[in-house]
C-alpha positions as protocol buffer text, in pm:
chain_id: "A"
residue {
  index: 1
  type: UNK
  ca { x: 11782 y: 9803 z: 11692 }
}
residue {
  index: 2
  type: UNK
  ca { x: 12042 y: 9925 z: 11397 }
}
residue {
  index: 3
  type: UNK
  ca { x: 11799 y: 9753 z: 11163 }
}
residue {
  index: 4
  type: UNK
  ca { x: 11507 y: 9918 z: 11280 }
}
residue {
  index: 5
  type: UNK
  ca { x: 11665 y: 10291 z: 11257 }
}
residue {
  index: 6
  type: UNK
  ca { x: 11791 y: 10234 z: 10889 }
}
residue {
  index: 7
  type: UNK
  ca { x: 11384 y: 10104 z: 10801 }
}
residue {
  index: 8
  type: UNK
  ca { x: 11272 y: 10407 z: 10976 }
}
residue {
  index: 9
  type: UNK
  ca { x: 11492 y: 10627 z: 10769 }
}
residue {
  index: 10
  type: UNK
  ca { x: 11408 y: 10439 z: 10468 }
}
residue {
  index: 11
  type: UNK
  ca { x: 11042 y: 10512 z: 10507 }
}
residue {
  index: 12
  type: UNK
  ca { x: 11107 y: 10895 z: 10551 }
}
residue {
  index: 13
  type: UNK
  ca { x: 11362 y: 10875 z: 10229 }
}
residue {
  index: 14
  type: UNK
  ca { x: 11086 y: 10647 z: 10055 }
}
residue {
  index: 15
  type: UNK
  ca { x: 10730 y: 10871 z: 10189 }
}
residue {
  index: 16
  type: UNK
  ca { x: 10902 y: 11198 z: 10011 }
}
residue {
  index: 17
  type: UNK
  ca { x: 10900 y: 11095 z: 9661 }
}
residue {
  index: 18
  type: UNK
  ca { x: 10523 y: 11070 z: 9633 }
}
residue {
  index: 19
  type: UNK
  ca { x: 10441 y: 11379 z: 9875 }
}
residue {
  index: 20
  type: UNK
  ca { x: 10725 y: 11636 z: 9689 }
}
residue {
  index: 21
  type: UNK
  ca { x: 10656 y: 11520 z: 9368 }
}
residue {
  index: 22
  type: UNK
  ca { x: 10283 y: 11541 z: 9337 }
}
residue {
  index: 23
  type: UNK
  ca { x: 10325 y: 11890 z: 9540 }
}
residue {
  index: 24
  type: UNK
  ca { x: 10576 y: 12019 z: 9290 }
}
residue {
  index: 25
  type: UNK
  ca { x: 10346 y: 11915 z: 8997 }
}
residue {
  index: 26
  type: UNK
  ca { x: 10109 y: 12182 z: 9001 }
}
residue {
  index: 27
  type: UNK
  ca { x: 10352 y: 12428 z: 9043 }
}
residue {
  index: 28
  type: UNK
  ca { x: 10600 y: 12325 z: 8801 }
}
residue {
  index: 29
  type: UNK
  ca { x: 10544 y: 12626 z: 8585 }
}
residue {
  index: 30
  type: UNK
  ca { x: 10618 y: 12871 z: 8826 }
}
residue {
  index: 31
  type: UNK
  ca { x: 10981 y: 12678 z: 8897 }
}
residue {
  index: 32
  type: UNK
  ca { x: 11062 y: 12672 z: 8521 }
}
residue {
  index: 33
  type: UNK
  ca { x: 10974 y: 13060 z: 8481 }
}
residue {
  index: 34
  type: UNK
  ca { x: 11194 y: 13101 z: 8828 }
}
residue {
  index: 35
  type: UNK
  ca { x: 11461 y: 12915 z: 8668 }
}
residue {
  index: 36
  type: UNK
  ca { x: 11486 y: 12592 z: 8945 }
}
residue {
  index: 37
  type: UNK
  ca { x: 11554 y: 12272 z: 8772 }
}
residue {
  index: 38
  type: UNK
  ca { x: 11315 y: 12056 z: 8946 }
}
residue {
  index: 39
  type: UNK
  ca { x: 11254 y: 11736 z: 8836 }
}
residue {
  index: 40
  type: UNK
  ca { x: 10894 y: 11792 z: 8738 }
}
residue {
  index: 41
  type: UNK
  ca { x: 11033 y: 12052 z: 8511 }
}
residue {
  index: 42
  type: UNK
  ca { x: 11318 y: 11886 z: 8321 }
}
residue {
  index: 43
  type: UNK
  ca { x: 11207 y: 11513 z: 8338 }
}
residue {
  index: 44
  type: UNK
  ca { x: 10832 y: 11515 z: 8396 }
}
residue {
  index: 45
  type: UNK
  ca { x: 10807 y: 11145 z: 8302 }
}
residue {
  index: 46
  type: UNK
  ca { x: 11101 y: 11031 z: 8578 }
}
residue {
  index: 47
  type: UNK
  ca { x: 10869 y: 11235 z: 8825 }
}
residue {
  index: 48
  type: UNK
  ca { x: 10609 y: 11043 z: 8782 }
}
residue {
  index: 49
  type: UNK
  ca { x: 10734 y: 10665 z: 8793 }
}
residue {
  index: 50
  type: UNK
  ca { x: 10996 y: 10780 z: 9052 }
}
residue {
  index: 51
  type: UNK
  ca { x: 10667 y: 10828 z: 9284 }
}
residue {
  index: 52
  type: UNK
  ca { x: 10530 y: 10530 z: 9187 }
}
residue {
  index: 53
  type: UNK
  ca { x: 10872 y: 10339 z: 9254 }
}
residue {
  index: 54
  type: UNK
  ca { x: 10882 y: 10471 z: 9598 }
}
residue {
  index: 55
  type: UNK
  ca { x: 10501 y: 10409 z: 9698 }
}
residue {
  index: 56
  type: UNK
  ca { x: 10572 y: 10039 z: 9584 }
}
residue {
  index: 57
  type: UNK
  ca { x: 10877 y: 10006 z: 9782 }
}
residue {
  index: 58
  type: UNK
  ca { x: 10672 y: 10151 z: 10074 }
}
residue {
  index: 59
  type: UNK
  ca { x: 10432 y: 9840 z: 10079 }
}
residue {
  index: 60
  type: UNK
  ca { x: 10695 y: 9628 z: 10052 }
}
residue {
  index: 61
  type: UNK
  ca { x: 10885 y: 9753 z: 10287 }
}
residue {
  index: 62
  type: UNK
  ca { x: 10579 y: 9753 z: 10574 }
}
residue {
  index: 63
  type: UNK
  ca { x: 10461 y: 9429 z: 10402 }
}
residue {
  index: 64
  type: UNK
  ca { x: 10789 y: 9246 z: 10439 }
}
residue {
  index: 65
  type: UNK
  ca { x: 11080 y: 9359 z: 10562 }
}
residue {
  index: 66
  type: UNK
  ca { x: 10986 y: 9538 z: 10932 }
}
residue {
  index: 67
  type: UNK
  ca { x: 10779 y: 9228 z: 11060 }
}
residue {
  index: 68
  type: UNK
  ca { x: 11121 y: 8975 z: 10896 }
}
residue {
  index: 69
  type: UNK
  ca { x: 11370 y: 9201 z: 11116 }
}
residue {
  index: 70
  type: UNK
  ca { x: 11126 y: 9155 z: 11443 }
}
residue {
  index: 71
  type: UNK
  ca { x: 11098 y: 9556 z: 11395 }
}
residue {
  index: 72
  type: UNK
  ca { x: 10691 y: 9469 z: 11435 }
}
residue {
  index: 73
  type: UNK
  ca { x: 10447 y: 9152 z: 11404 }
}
residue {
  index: 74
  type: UNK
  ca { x: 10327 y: 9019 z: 11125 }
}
residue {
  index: 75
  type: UNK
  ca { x: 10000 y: 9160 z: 11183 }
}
residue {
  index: 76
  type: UNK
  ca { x: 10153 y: 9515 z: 11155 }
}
residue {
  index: 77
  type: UNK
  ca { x: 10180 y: 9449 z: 10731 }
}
residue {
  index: 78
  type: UNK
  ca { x: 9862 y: 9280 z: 10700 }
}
residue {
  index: 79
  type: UNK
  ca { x: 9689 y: 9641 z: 10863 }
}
residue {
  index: 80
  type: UNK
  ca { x: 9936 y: 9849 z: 10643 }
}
residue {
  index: 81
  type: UNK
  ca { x: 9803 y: 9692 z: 10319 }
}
residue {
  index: 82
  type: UNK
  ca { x: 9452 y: 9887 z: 10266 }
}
residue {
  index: 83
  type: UNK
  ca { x: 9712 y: 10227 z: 10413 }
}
residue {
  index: 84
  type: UNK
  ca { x: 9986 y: 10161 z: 10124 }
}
residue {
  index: 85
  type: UNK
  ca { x: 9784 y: 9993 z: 9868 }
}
residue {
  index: 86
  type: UNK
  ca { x: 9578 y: 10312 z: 9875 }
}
residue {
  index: 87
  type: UNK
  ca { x: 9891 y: 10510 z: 9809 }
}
residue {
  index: 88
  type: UNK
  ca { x: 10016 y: 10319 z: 9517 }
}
residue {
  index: 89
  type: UNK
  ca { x: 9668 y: 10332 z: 9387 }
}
residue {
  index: 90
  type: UNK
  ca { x: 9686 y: 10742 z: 9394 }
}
residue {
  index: 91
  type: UNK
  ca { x: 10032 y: 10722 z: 9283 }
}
residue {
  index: 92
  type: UNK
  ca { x: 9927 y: 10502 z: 8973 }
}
residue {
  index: 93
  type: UNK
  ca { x: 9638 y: 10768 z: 8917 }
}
residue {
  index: 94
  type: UNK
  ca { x: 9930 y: 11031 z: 8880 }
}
residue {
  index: 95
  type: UNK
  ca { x: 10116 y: 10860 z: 8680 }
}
residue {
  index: 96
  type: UNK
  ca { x: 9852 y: 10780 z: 8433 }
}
residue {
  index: 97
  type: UNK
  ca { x: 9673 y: 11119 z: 8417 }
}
residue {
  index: 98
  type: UNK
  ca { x: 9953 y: 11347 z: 8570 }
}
residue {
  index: 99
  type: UNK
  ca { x: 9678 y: 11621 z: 8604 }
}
residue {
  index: 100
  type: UNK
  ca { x: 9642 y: 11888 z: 8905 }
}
residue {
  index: 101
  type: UNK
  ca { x: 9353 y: 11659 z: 9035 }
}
residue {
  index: 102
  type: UNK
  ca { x: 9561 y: 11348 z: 9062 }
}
residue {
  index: 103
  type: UNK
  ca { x: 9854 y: 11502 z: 9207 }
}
residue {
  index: 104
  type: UNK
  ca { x: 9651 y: 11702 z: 9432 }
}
residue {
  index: 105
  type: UNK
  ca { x: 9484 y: 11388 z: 9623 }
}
residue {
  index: 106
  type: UNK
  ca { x: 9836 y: 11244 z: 9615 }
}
residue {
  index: 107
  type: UNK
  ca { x: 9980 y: 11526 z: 9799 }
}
residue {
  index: 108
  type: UNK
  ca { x: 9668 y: 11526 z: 10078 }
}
residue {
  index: 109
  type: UNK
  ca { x: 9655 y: 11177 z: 10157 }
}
residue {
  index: 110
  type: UNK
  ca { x: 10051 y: 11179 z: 10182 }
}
residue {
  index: 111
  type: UNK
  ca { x: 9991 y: 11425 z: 10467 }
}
residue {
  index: 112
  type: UNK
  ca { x: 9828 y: 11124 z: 10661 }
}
residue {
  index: 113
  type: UNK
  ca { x: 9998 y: 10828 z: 10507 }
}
residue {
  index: 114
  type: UNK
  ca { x: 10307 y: 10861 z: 10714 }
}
residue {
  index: 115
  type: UNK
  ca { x: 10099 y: 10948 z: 11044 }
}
residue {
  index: 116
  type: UNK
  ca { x: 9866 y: 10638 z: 10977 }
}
residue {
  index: 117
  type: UNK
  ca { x: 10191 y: 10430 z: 10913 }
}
residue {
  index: 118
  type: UNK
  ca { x: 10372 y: 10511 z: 11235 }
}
residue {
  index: 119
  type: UNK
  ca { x: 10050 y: 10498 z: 11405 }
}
residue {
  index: 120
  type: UNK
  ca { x: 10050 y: 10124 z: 11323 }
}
residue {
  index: 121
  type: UNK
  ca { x: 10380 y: 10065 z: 11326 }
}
residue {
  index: 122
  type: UNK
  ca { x: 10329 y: 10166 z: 11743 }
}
residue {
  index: 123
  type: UNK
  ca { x: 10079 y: 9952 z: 11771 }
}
residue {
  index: 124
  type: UNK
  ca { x: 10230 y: 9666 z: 11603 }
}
residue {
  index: 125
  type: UNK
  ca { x: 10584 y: 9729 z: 11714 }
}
residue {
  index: 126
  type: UNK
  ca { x: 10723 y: 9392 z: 11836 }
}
residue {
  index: 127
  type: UNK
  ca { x: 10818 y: 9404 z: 12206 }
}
residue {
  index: 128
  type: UNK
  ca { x: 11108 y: 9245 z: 12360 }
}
residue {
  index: 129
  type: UNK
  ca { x: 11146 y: 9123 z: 12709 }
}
residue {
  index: 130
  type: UNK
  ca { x: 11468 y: 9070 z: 12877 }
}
residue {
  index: 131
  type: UNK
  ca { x: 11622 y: 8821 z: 13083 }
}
residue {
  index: 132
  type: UNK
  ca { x: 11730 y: 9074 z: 13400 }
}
residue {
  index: 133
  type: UNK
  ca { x: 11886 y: 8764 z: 13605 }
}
residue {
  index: 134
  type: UNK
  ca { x: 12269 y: 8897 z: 13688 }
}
residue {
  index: 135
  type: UNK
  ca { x: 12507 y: 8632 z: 13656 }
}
residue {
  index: 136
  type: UNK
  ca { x: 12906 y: 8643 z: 13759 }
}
residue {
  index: 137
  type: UNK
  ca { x: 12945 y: 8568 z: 13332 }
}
residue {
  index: 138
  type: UNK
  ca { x: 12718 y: 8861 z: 13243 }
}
residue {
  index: 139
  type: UNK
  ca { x: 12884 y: 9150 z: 13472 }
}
residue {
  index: 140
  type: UNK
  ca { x: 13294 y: 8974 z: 13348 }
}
residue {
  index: 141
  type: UNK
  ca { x: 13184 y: 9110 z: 13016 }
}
residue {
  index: 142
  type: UNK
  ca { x: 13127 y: 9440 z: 13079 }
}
residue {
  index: 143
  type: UNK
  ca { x: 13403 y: 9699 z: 12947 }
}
residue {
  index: 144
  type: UNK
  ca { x: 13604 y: 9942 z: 13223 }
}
residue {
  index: 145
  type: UNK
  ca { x: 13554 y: 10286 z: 13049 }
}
residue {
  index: 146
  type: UNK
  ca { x: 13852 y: 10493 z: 13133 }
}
residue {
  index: 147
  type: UNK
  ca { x: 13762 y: 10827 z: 13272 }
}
């Protein structure tokens, strides 16, 4: 379960690099004259691969490691693929042509990416039964919690 909350938080770390960054781009002007130091301001190049970077890690992320910890079946990355190959795609685009056209179909279909990813994630999420025989072992190991 521990494993599964850390991916989960990766993803939301990972999903904000491509959605802040291409949102940011168009308006990087406006930060520089306001006097922000954004990163599409003082290291426009950085901005750029550092959305690519996280897009990739993304699909690897869905691709490998959620079905390897049992977070969901194996199924769950195959379905993912056309979702995050589709965002690497747009975030190659924008790093190629870093224009307001590229960044601006970055920024909408990051609005749906992470939707569409949980979506599947749901669907695919790997479910667990458990073994609710008692035995004299199982209730010797539980832990008195002083009150």
């Amino acid at each position: 379960m521990f494993s599964g909350a850390i991916l989960l938080a990766f993803l939301l770390y990972a999903w904000q690099f491509p959605h802040f960054n291409s949102l940011s781009w168009n308006i990087r002007r406006e930060y520089d004259r306001a006097g922000y130091k954004m990163m599409c301001v003082s290291h426009e190049r950085l901005c750029l691969i550092t959305s690519l970077r996280y897009s990739i890690m993304i699909l690897l992320t869905c691709s490998f490691i959620a079905p390897a910890i049992d977070m969901t079946t194996w199924l769950f990355a195959f379905d993912t693929l056309p979702v995050n190959f589709y965002l690497v795609y747009l975030s190659y685009k924008f790093y190629r042509h870093h224009d307001a056209q590229s960044s601006r179909k970055l920024f909408r279909y990051s609005l749906i990416h992470l939707p569409l990813l949980f979506t599947l994630m749901v669907i695919h999420r790997q479910v667990k039964t458990q073994d609710h025989s008692t035995s004299s072992s199982s209730i010797n190991e539980l832990i008195p919690v002083p009150m």
